[in-house]
N, C-alpha and C positions, 0 to 999 in steps of 0.2 A: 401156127401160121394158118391164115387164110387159104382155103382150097378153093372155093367158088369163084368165081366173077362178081358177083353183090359182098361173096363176102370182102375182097381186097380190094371193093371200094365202099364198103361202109367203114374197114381200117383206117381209109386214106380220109375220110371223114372226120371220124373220129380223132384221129393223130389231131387235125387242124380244128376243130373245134375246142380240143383241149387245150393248147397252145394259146388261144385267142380266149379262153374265159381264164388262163391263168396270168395273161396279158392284164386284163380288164379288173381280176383282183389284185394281181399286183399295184398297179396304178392308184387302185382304188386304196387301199392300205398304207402304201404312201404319204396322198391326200388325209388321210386321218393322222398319219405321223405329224403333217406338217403344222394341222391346226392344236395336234396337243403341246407342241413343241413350242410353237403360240402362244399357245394359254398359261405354258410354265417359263416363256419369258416375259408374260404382263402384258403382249405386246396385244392389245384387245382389238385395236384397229386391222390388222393384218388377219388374229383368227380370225373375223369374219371376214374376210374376201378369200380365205382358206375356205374357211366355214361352206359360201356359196360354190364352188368347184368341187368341193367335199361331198353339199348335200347331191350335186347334178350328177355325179358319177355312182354316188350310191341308187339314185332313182334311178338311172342306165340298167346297174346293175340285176336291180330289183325285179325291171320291167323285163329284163332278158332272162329272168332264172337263175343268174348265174349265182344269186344268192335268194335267199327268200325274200318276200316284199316284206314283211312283218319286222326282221330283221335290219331293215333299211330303215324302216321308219324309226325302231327303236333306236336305234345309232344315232339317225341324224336328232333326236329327243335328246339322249344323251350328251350330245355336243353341243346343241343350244344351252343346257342345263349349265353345261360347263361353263361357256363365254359369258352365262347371264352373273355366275357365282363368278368367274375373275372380274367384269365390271364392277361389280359389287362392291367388291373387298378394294376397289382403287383409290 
């Protein structure tokens, strides 16, 4: 436990930071459930307006730290890749 005064409010910081970036992955992870769930029912029109909510939340994320930016961009690569191969195969 915190003894300081800075310390029991860099805690109270920290508690709420953590809570709001597991917020923000949650969400975020989701949003990826929903476009792969998408792309394994064919349904091509939907993953991409998944797709676009997918990519805005990964860029969020990205821009915030709360994941790396290199990490966002490869995801959101990966996910285009994907919708591009189910149109594909239609």
């Amino acid at each position: 436990m915190p003894n300081s005064k800075s310390a029991k409010k860099r805690l109270r910081q920290n508690t709420a930071r953590r809570l709001r970036n597991r917020m923000v992955k949650s969400t975020m992870r989701s949003q990826l459930r929903n476009v792969h769930e998408a792309v394994a029912a064919g349904d091509t029109e939907k993953a991409e307006t998944e797709y676009r909510d997918a990519a805005k939340k990964l860029d969020r994320a990205g821009a915030r730290n709360i994941i790396h930016p290199n990490k966002a961009a490869r995801t959101k690569s990966r996910l285009q890749q994907l919708i591009k191969k189910a149109k594909q195969s239609d």
